[in-house]
N, CA, C and O of each residue as an XYZ file, in Angstrom:
400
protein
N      24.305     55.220    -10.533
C      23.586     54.347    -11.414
C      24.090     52.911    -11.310
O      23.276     52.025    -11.570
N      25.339     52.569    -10.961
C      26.027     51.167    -10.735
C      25.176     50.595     -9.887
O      24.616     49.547    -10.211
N      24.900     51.310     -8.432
C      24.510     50.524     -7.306
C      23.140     50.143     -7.735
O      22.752     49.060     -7.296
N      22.111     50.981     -8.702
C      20.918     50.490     -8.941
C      21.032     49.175     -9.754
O      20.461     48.098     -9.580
N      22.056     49.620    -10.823
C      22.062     48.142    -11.640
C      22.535     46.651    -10.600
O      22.113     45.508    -10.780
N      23.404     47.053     -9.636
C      23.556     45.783     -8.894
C      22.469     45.287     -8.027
O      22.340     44.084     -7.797
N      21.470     46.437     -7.408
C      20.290     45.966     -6.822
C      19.286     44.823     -7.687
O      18.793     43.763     -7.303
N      19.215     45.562     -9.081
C      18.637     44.924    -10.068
C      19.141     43.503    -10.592
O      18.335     42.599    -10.812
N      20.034     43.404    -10.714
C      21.094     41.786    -10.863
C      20.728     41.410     -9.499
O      20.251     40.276     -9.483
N      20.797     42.095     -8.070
C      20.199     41.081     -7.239
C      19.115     40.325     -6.974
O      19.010     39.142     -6.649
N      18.002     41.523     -7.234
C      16.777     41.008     -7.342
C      16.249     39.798     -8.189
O      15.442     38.901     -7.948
N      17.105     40.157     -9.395
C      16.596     39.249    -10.210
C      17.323     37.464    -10.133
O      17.030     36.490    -10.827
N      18.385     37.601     -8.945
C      19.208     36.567     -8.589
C      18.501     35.946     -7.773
O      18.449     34.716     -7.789
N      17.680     36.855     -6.719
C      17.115     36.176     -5.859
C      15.935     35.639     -6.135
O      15.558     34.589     -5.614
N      14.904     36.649     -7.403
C      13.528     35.666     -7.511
C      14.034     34.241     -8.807
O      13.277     33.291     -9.004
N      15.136     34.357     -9.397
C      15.128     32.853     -9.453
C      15.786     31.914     -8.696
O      15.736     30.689     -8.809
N      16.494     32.679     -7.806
C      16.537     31.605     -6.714
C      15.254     30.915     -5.911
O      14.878     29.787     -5.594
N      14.955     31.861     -5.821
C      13.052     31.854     -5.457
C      12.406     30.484     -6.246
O      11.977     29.428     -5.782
N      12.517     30.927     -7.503
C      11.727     30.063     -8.614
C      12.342     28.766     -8.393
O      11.583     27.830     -8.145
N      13.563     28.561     -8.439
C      14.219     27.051     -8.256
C      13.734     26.639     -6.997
O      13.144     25.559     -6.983
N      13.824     27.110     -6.189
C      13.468     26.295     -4.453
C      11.651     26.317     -4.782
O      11.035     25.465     -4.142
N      11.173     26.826     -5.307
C      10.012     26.552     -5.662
C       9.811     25.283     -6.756
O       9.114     24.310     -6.468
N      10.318     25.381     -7.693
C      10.033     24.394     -8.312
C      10.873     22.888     -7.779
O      10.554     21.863     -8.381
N      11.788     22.797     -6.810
C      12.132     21.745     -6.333
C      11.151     21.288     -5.284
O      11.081     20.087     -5.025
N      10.464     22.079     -4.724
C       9.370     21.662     -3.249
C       8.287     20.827     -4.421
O       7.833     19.721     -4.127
N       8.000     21.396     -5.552
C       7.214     20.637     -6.216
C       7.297     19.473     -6.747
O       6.342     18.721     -6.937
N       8.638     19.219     -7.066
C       9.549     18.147     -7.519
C       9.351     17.132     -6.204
O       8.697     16.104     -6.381
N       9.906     17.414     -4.908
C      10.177     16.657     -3.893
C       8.445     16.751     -3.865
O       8.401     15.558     -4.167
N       7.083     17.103     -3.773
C       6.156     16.361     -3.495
C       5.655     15.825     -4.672
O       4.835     14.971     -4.335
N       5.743     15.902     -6.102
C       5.257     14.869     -7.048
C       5.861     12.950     -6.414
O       5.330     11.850     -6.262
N       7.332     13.615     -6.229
C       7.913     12.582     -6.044
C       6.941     11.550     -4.589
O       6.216     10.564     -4.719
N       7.211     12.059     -3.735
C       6.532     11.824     -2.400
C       5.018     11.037     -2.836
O       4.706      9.863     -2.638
N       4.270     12.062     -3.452
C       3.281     11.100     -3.834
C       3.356      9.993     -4.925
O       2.664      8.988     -4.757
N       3.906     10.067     -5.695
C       4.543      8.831     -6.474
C       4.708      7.651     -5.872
O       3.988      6.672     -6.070
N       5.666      7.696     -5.112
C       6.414      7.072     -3.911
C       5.191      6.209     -3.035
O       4.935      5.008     -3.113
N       4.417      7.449     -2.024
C       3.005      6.820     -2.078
C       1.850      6.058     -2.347
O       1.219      5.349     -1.562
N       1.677      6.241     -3.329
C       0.896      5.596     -4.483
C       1.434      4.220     -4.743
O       0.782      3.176     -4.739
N       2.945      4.394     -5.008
C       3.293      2.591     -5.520
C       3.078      1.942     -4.348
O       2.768      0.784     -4.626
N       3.090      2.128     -3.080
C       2.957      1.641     -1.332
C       1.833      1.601     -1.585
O       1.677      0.542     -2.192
N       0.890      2.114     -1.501
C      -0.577      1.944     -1.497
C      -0.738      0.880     -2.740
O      -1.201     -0.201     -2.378
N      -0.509      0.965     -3.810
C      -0.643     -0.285     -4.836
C      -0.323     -1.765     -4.596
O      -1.012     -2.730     -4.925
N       0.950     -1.757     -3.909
C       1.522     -2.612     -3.237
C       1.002     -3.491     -1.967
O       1.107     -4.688     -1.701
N       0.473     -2.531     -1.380
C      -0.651     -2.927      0.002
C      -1.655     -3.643     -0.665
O      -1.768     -4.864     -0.560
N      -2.278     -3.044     -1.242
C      -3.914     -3.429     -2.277
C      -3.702     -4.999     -2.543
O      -4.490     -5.906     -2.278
N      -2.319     -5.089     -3.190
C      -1.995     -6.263     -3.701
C      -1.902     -7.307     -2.585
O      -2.451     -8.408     -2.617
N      -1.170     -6.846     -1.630
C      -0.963     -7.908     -0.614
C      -2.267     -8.751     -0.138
O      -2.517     -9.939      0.071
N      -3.257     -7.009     -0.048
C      -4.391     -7.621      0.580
C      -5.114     -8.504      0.129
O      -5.535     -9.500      0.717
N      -5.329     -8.098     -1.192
C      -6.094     -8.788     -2.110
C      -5.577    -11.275     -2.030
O      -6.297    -12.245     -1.792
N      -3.613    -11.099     -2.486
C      -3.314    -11.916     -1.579
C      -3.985    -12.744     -0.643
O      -4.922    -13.542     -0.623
N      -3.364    -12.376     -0.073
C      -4.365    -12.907      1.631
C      -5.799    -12.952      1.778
O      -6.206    -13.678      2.685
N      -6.523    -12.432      1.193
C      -8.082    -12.733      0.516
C      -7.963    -13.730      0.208
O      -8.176    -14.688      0.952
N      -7.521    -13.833     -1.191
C      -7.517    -15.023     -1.557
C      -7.186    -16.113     -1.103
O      -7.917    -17.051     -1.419
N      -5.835    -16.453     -0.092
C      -5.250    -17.015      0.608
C      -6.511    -17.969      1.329
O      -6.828    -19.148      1.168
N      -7.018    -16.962      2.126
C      -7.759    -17.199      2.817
C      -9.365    -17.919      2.574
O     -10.072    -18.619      3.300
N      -9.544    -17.333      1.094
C     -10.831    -18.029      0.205
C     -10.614    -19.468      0.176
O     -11.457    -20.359      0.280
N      -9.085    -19.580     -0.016
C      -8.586    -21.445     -0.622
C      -8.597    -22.380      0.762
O      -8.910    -23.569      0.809
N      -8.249    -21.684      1.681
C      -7.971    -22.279      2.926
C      -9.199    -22.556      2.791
O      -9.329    -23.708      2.378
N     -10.586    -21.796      3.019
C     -11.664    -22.017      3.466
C     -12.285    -22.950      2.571
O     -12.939    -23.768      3.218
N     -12.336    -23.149      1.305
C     -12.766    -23.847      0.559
C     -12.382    -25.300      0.582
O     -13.164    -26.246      0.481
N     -10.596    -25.374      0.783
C      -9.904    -26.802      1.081
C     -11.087    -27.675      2.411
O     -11.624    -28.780      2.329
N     -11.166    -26.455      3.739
C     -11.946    -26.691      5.087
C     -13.104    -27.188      4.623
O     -13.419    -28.195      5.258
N     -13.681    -26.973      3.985
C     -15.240    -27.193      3.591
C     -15.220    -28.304      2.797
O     -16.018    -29.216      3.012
N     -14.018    -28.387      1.459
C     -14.122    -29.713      0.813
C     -13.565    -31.210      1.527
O     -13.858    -32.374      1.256
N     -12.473    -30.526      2.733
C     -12.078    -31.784      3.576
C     -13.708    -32.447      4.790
O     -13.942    -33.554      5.274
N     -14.369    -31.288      4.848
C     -15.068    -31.556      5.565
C     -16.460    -32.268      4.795
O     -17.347    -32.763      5.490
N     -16.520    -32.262      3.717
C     -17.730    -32.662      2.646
C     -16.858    -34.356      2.358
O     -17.298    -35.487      2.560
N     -15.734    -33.983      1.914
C     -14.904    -35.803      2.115
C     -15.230    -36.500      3.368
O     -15.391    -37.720      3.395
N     -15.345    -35.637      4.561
C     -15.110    -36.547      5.621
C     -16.467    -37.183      6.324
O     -16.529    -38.206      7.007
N     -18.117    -35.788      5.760
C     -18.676    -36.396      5.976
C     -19.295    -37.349      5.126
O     -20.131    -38.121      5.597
N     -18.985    -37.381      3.951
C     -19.313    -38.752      2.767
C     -18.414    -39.725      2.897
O     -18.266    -40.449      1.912
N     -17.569    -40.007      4.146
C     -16.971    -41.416      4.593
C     -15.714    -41.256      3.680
O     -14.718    -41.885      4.036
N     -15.631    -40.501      2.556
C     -14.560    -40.784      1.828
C     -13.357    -40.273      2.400
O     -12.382    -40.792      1.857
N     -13.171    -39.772      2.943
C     -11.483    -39.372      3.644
C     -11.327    -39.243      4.973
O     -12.066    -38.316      5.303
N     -10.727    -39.698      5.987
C     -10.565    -39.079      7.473
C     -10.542    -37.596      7.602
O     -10.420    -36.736      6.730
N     -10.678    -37.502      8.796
C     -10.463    -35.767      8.791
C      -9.229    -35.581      9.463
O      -9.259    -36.678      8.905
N      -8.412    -35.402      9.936
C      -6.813    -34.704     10.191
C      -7.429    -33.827     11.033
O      -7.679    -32.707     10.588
N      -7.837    -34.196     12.563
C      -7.508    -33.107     13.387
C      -7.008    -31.841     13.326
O      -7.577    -30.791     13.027
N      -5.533    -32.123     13.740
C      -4.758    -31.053     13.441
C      -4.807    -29.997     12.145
O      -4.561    -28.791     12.172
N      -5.183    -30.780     11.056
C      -5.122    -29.752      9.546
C      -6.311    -28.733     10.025
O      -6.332    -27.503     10.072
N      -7.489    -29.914     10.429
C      -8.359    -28.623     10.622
C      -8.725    -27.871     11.198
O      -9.695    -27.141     10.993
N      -7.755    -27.910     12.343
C      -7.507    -26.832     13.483
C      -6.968    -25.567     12.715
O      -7.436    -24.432     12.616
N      -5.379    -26.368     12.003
C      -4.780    -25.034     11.858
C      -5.571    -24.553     10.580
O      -5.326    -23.354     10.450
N      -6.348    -24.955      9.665
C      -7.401    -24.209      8.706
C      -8.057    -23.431      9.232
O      -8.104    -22.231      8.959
N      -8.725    -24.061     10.152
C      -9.879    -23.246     11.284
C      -9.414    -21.707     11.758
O     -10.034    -20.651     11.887
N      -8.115    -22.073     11.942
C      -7.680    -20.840     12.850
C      -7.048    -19.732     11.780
O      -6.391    -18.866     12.359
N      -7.107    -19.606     10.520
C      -6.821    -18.692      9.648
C      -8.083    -17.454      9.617
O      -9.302    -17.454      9.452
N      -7.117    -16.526      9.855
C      -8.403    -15.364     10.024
C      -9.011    -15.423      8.986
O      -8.676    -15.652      7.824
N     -10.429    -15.084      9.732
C     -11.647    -14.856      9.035
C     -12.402    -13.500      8.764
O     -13.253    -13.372      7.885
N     -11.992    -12.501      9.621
C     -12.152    -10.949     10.457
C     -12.254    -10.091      8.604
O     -11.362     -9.905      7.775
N     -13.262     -9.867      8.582
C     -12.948     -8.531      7.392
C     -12.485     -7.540      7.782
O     -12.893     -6.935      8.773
N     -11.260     -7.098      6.844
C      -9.883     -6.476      7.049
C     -10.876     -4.874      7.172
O     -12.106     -4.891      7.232
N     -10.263     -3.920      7.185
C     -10.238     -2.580      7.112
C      -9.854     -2.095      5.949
O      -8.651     -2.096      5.689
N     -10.788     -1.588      5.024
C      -9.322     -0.613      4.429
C      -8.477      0.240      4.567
O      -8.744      1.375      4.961
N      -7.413     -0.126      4.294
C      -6.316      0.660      4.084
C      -5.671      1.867      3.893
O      -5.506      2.104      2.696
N      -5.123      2.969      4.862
C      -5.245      3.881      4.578
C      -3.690      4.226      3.392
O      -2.708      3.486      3.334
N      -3.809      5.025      2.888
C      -2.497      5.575      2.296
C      -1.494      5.790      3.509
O      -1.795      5.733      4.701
N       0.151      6.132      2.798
C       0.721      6.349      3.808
C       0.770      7.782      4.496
O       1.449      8.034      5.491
N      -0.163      8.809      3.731
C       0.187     10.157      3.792
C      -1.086     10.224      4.601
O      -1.603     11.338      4.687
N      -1.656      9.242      5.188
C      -3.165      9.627      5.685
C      -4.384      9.847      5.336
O      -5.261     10.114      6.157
N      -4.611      9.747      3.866
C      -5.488     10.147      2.974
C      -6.382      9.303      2.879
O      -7.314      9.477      2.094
């Protein structure tokens, strides 16, 4: 009768060992996607950023160029080269980092 009771203390050692490595895989992917998610939030933001970035550039280009053709300001070569040359390309969205 001993050896059954020790089978029984094993079993029951091993399905909560079971249960813990189970509930840590769940732990390590809440986390993971957490983790995820703030990267992807973070991206959004950047992009959004650089949108905008890119709205002001274009708007400065257009108002230097509305000054320059109403005589009121020279135009700066160079400025409006390097304005000019700020991408214009609509971005892609973004994938998550998990591929999703």
């Amino acid at each position: 009768m001993g050896a059954d009771s020790h089978q029984v203390a094993a079993g029951k050692a091993n399905a909560a060992a079971a249960a813990a490595d189970l509930e840590n895989a769940r732990l390590l992917l809440i986390a993971q996607l957490v983790d995820d998610y703030i990267q992807l939030r973070s991206l959004d933001r950047d992009s959004a950023i650089l949108d905008e970035t890119v709205t002001a550039y274009t708007r400065a280009l257009s108002l230097t160029d509305q000054r320059h053709g109403a005589g009121i300001a020279p135009a700066s070569t160079s400025r409006r080269r390097r304005l000019s040359s700020m991408p214009h390309a609509p971005r892609r969205r973004r994938r998550s980092p998990s591929g999703r």
